[in-house]
matplotlib code that plots the C-alpha trace (Angstrom):
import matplotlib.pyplot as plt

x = [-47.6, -48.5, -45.2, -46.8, -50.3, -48.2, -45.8, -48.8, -49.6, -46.5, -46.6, -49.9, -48.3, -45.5, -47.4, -49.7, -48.1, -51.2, -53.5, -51.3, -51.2, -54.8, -55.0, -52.2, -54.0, -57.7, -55.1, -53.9, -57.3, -58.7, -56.0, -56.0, -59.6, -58.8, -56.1, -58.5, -60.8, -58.2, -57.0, -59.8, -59.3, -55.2, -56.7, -58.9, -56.1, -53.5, -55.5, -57.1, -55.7, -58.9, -60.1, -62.9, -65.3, -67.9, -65.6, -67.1, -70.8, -69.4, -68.6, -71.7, -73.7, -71.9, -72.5, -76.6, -76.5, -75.3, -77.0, -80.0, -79.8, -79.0, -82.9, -84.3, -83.2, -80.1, -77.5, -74.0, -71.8, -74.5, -75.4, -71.4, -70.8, -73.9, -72.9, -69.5, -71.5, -73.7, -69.9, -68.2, -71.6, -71.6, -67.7, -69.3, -71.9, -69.3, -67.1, -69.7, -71.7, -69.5, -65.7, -66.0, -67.3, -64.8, -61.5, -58.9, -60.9, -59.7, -59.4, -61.7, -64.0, -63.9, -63.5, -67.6, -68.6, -67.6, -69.5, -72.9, -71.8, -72.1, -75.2, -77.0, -75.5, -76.9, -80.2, -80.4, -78.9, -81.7, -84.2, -83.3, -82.4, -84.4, -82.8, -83.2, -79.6, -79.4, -77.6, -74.8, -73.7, -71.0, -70.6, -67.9, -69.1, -68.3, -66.9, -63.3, -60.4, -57.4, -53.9, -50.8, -52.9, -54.2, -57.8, -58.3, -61.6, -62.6, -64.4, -61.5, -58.7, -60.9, -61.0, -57.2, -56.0, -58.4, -57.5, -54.0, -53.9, -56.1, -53.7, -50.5, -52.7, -52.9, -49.4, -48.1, -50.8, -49.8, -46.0, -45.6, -48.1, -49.1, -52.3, -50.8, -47.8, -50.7, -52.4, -49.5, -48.4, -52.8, -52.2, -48.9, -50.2, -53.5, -52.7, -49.3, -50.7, -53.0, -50.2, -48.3, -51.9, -52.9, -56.7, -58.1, -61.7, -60.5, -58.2, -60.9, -63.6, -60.3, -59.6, -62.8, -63.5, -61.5, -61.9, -65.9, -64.3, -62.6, -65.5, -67.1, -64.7, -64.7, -68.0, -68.4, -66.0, -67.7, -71.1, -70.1, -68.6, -71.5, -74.4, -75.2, -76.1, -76.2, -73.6, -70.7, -70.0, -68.9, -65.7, -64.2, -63.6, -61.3, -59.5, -58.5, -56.4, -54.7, -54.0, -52.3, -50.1, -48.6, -49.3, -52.5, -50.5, -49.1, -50.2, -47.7, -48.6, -52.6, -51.2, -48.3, -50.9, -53.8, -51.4, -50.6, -53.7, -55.3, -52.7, -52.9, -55.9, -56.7, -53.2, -54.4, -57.8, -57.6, -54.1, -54.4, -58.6, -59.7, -56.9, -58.6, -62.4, -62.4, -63.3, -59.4, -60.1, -62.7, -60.3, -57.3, -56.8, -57.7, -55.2, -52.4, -53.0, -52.6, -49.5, -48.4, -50.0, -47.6, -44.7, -44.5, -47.7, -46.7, -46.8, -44.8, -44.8, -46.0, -43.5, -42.6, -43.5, -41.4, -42.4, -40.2, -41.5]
y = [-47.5, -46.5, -43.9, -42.5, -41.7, -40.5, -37.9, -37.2, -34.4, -33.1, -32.4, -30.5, -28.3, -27.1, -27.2, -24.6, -22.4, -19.6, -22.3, -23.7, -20.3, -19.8, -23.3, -21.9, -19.0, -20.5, -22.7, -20.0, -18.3, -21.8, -22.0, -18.8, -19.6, -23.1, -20.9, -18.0, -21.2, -22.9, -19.6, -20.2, -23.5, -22.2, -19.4, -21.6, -24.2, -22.1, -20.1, -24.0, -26.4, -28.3, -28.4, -26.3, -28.7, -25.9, -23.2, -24.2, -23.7, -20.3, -19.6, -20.3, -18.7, -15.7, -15.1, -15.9, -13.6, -10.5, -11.8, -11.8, -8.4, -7.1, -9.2, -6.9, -4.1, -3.1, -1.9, -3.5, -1.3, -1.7, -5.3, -6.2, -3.9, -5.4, -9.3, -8.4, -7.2, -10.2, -12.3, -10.9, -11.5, -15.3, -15.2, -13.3, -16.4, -19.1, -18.4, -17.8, -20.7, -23.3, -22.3, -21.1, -24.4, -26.8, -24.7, -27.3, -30.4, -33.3, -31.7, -34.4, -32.5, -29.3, -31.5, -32.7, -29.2, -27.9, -30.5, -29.4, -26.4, -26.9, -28.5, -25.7, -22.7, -25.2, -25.3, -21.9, -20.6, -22.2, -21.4, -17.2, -17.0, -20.1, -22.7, -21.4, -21.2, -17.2, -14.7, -12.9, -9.9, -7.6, -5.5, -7.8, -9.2, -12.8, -12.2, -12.1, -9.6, -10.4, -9.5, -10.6, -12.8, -14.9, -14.9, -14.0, -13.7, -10.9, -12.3, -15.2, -12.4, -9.9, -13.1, -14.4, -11.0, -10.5, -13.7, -12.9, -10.1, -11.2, -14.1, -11.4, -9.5, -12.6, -13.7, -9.9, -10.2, -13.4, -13.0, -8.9, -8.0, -8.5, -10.4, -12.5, -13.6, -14.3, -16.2, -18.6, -18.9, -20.4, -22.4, -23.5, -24.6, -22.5, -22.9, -21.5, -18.4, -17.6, -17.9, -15.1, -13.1, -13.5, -13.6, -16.7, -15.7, -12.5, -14.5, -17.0, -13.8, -12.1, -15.2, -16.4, -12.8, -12.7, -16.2, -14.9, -12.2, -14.3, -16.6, -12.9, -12.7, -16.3, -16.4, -13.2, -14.8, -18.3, -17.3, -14.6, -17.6, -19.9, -18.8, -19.0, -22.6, -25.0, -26.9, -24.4, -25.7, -28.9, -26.6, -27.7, -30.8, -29.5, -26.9, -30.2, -31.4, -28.4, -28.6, -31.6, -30.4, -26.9, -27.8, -27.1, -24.5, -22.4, -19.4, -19.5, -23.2, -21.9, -20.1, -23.6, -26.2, -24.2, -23.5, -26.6, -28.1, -25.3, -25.2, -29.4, -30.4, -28.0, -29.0, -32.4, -32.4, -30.5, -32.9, -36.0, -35.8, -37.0, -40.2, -41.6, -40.7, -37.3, -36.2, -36.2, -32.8, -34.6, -36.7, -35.5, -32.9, -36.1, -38.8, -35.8, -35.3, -38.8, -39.6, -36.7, -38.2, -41.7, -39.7, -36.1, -36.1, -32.9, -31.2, -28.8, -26.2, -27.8, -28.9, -32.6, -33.6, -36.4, -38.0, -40.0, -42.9]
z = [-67.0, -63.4, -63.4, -66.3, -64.9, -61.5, -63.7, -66.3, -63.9, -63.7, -67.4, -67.1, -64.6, -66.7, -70.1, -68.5, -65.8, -66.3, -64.7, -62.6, -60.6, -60.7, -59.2, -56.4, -55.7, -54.9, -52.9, -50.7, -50.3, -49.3, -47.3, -45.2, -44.8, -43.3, -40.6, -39.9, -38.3, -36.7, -35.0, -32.9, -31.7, -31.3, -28.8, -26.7, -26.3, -25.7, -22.7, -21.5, -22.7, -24.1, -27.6, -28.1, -30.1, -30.4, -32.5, -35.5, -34.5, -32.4, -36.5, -37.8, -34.9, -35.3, -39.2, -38.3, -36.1, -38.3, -41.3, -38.9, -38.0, -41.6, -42.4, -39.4, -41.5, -39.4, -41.3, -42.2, -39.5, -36.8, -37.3, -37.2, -33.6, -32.4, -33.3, -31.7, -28.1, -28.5, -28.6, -26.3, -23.9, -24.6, -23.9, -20.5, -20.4, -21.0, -18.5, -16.0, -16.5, -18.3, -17.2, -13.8, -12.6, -14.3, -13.3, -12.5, -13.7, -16.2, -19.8, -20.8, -18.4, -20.1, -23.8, -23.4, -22.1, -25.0, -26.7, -24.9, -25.7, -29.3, -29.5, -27.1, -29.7, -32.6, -31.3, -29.8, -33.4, -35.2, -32.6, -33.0, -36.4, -38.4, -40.3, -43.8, -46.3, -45.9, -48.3, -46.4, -48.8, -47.2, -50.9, -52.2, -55.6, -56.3, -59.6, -61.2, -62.6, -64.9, -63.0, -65.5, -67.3, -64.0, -63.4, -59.8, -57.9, -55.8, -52.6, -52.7, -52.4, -50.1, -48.1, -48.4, -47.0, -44.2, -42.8, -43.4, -42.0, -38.4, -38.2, -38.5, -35.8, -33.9, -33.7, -32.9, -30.0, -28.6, -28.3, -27.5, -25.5, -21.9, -22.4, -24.9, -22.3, -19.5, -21.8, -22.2, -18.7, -17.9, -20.7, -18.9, -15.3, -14.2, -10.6, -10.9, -13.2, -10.3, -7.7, -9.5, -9.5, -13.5, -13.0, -14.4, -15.0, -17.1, -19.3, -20.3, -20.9, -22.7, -24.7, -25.7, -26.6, -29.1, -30.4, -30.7, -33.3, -34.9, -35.4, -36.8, -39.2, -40.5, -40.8, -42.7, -44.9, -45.4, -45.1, -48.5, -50.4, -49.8, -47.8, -44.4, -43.2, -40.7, -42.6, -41.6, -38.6, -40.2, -41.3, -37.8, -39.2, -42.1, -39.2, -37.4, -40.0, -40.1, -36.0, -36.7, -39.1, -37.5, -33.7, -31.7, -29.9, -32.7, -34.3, -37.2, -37.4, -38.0, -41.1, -42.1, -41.7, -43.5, -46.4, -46.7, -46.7, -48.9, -51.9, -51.5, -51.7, -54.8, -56.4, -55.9, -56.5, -60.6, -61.4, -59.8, -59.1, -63.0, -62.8, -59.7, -60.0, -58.5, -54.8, -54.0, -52.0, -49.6, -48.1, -48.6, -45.4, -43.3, -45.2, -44.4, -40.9, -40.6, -42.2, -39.7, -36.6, -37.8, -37.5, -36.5, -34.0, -32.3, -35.9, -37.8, -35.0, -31.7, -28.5, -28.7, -25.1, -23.4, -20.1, -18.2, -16.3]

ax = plt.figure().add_subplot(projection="3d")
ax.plot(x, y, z, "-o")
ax.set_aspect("equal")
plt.show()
C-alpha cells in the first residue's frame, strides 16, 4: 500500500509529460532565482571568509531603493544607475566603517557585524523608503505564452535567463580575470595577499561592489514576481540551503545547489504535496541541506578540508 502512494507519482509524471515540463521549468526559473541570491553570499565568502548574514536585506534594500526612486518620478534607466551609485557607496561605507576595523579578527567577529549590519539596512530601509508592500514594474508582464504546447510565463523566463546569464558573468569573472584571482588569494590567507601587495581595502570595496549589483538584480527580479516587501529578505534563508548543497565557495555550485533545490521542491511539492497534506516546498530546501550536512558537508562543489591533529 505505502509503495503504491510512493510510485503513484511516478505514474502522473509519465501519464502527463506536457505538465510535467511546465512543472520543470517554474523549477528552473525558481531555481536560477535561488543561485542569483546565493551568488552573493559566494562573493562575500570567497573575498572574507565570513558569511554575510545581511545579503538578503542588501537584496531587499536595493529593490526599495529603485522602486523608491521610480515613486519620486525618476525614470526606469535613471532610478537603476542611481540605486547602483547608492550600492557601490554603501560598499564604500561598509568597508570603511564595518571592514576596515575587523581586518584579521575571528570570523565569528566579522559573522555578528554582519548581523548589525542587517538590522541597521532594515531599519534604515524602512526609515527612507516606508514599509508599505510596493509594486516594482520593470515592463515585463506577468502573464504566459504557449512554446510546443508548454505553457511558459514571461517574468519567470525574463527572470531564469538574467540570472543565468549574471551567474555565467560571474564565474568567467572569478576564474579569468585579475580581480577575480586576487579575490581568491584574500579569501585564501589575507595577510599573505597583502604581503604579495593585493590591496585589502579595494578587494572588499571591489567585492562588495559587485555583490550590491547583484543584490540589484535579484531584487528587480523578486520584487517583479511579488512585490517589494520587508519579507524578501527572509529569501536568505532558502539561499542557505542551496550553500550547502554546491559549496559556500563555488560559483558553479550557486547555479548546482539552486537547481537542485528549484526543480525539487516544485517536483516535490505538485506530485508528492496532495499525499502528505501539502507545504512539501516549505521544508523541503532545509530537510535537503541536511541530509547533505550528514554526509557530504563540504557540498557538491566545495574543498573537503582535513586537519591533522
Amino acid at each position: 500500500m505505502l509503495e503504491a502512494v510512493f510510485l503513484s507519482p511516478f505514474k502522473d509524471m509519465v501519464g502527463a509529460p506536457t505538465f510535467l515540463m511546465e512543472v520543470l521549468i517554474g523549477g528552473v526559473a525558481a531555481g536560477l532565482m535561488y543561485s542569483l541570491v546565493a551568488l552573493g553570499f559566494v562573493l562575500i565568502f570567497k573575498a572574507s571568509g565570513v558569511f554575510n548574514f545581511a545579503q538578503g536585506v542588501m537584496v531587499l534594500f536595493a529593490a526599495l531603493t529603485l522602486v523608491g526612486l521610480i515613486e519620486r518620478g525618476a525614470p526606469l534607466v535613471v532610478a537603476l544607475a542611481l540605486t547602483m551609485a547608492v550600492m557601490v557607496a554603501l560598499a564604500f561605507a561598509i568597508e570603511r566603517v564595518v571592514l576596515r576595523p575587523l581586518v584579521n579578527q575571528e570570523q565569528i567577529i566579522l559573522f555578528m557585524a554582519t548581523i548589525g549590519l542587517n538590522f541597521f539596512l532594515e531599519g534604515f530601509g524602512e526609515f527612507a523608503w516606508g514599509s508599505d508592500v510596493k509594486k516594482l514594474d520593470v515592463g515585463i508582464p506577468d502573464t504566459s505564452f504557449m512554446a510546443w504546447g508548454v505553457q511558459v510565463n514571461r517574468l519567470e523566463l525574463t527572470a531564469a535567463i538574467t540570472a543565468a546569464v549574471l551567474v555565467a558573468v560571474m564565474a568567467v569573472f572569478f576564474q579569468r580575470t585579475r580581480i577575480g584571482r586576487a579575490l581568491r588569494a584574500v579569501a585564501d590567507d589575507h595577510e599573505a595577499a597583502l604581503s604579495i601587495g593585493i590591496p585589502l581595502n579595494t578587494i572588499w570595496i571591489v567585492v562588495w561592489s559587485v555583490a550590491g549589483l547583484v543584490a540589484i538584480v535579484a531584487g528587480i527580479m523578486w520584487g517583479a514576481k511579488s512585490g517589494v516587501q520587508f519579507s524578501l529578505s527572509l529569501i536568505a534563508l532558502k539561499a542557505l540551503p542551496v550553500l550547502i548543497l554546491g559549496g559556500f565557495t563555488s560559483v558553479p555550485g550557486a547555479i548546482a545547489g539552486g537547481l537542485i533545490i528549484g526543480v525539487g521542491e516544485k517536483v516535490a511539492e505538485v506530485y508528492w504535496g496532495p499525499l502528505v497534506g501539502g507545504a512539501i516546498e516549505n521544508w523541503f530546501a532545509y530537510a535537503l541541506a541536511l541530509v547533505f550536512l550528514l554526509f557530504r558537508p563540504q557540498g557538491l562543489f566545495g574543498e573537503k578540508i582535513i586537519e591533522r591533529v
